[in-house]
C-alpha positions as CSV (number, residue, x, y, z in Angstrom):
1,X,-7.9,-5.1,38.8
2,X,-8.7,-2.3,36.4
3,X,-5.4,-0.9,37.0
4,X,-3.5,-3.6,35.9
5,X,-5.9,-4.1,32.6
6,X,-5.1,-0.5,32.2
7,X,-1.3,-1.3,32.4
8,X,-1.3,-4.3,30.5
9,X,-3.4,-1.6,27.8
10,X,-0.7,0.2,27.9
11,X,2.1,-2.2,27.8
12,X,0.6,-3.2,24.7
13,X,0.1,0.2,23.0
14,X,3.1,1.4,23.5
15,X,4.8,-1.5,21.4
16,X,7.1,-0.4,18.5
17,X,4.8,-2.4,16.4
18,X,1.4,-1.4,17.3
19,X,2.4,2.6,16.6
20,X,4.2,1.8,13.3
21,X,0.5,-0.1,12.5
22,X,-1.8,3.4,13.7
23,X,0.6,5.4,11.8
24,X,0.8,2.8,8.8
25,X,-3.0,3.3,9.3
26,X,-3.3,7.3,9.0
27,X,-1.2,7.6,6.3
28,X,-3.2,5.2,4.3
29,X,-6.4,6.8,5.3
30,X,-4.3,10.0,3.8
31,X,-2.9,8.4,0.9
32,X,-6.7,7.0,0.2
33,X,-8.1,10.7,-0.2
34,X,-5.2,11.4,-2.6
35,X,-6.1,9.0,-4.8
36,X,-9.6,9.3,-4.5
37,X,-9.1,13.1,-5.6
38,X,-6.3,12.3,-8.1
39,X,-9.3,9.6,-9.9
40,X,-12.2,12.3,-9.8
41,X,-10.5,15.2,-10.3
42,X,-7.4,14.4,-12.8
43,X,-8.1,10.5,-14.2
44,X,-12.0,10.9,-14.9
45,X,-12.2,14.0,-16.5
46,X,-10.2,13.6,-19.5
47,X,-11.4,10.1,-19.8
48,X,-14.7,11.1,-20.1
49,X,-14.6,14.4,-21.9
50,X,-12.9,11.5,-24.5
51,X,-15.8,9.1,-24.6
52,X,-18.4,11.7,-24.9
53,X,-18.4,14.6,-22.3
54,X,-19.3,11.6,-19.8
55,X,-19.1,12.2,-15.8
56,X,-18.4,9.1,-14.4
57,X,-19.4,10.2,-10.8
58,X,-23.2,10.7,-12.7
59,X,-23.4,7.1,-14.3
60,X,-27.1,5.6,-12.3
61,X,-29.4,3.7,-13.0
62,X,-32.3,4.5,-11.5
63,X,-34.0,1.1,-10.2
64,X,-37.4,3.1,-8.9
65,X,-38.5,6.7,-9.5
66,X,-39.0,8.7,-6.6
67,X,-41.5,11.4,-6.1
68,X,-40.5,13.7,-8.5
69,X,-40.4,11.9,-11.8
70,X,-37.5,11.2,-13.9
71,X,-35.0,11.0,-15.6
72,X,-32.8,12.7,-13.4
73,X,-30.0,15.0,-14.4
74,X,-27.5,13.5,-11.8
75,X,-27.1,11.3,-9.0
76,X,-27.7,14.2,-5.8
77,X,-31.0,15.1,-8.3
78,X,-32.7,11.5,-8.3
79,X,-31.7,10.9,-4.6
80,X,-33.2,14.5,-3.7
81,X,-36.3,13.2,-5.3
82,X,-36.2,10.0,-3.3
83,X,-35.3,7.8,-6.2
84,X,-33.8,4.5,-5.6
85,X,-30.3,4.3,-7.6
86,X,-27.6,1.7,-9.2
87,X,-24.6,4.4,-8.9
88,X,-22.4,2.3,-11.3
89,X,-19.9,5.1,-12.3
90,X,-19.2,5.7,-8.6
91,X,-18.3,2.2,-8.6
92,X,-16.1,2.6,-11.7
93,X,-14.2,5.7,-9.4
94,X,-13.7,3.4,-7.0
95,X,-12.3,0.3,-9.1
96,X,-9.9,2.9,-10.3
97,X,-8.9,4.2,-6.9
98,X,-8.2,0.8,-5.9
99,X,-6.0,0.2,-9.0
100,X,-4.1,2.9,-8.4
101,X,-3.9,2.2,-4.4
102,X,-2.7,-1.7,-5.4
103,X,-0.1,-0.4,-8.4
104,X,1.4,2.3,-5.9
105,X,1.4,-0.6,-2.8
106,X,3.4,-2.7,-5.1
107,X,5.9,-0.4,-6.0
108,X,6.4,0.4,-2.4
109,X,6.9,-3.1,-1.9
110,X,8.9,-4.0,-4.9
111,X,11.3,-0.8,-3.4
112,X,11.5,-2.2,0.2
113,X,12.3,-5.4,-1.2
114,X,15.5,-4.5,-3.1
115,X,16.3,-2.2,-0.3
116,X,16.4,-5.3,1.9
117,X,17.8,-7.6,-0.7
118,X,21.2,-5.2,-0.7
119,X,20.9,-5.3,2.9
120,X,21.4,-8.8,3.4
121,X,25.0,-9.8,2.5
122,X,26.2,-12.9,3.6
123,X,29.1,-13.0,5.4
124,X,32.3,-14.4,4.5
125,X,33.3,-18.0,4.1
126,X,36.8,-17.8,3.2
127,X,39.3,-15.9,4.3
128,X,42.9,-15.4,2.9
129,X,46.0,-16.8,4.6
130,X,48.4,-13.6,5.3
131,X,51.8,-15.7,4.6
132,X,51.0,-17.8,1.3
133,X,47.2,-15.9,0.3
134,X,45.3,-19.0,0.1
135,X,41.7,-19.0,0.4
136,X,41.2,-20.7,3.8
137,X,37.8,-21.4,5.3
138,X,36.7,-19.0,7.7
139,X,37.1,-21.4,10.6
140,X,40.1,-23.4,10.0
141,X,43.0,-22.6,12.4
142,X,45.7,-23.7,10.0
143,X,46.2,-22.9,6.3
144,X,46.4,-26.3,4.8
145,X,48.6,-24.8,1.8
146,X,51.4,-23.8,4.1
147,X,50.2,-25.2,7.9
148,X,50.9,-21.7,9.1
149,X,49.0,-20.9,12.2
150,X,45.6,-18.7,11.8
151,X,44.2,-16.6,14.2
């Protein structure tokens, strides 16, 4: 019994389908950590050397002082001191991350989609009779401009 659930397991894995969706899966799990660098490291720095010399990843609140008393340089400081935290700029790096992460999605989709689109050509519905040129449906037999035979 455990041999065939093993089997089945294995039937199923080894679908075109369910590989394309692990390696749909690591690649986005890859493509996630680029973002999240490209956001801390290229996005927020400019932007906040622009409002003020502002680090985003630094933006708390701190909802109760820990033992140590505050205010606390950075986020890693008031945590260290056991300080209870609202980490709202982290939250900001992450709306942006997902931004970015939905904007490059759609373009991937908006490319698949016109791949796709010049993909699908219809086929024919006329075709031309080869003694008088007439446009003749694709499945007539005989050209009804000059009743020649049509193969």
């Amino acid at each position: 019994m455990i041999k065939k659930m093993l089997g089945e397991f294995k039937t199923f894995a080894m679908r075109g389908n369910v590989i394309d969706m692990a390696v749909g899966i690591i690649i986005g799990a890859a493509f996630g950590k680029i973002v999240d660098s490209l956001v801390k490291d290229i996005i927020m720095p400019p932007i906040g050397f622009i409002l003020g010399r502002v680090d985003f990843s630094n933006l708390f609140i701190t909802v109760k002082e820990g033992a140590a008393a505050g205010p606390y340089p950075s986020v890693a400081a008031a945590q260290a001191a056991g300080a209870v935290t609202i980490n709202y700029g982290n939250f900001i790096n992450v709306i942006i991350s997902f931004i970015i992460v939905a904007f490059a999605i759609f373009l991937l989709i908006k490319g698949i989609n016109k791949l796709k689109a010049k993909e699908e050509v219809p086929p024919p519905s006329v075709k031309d009779c080869p003694f008088c040129f007439t446009k003749v449906n694709i499945k007539a037999t005989k050209c009804p401009a000059c009743t020649a035979e049509l193969k």
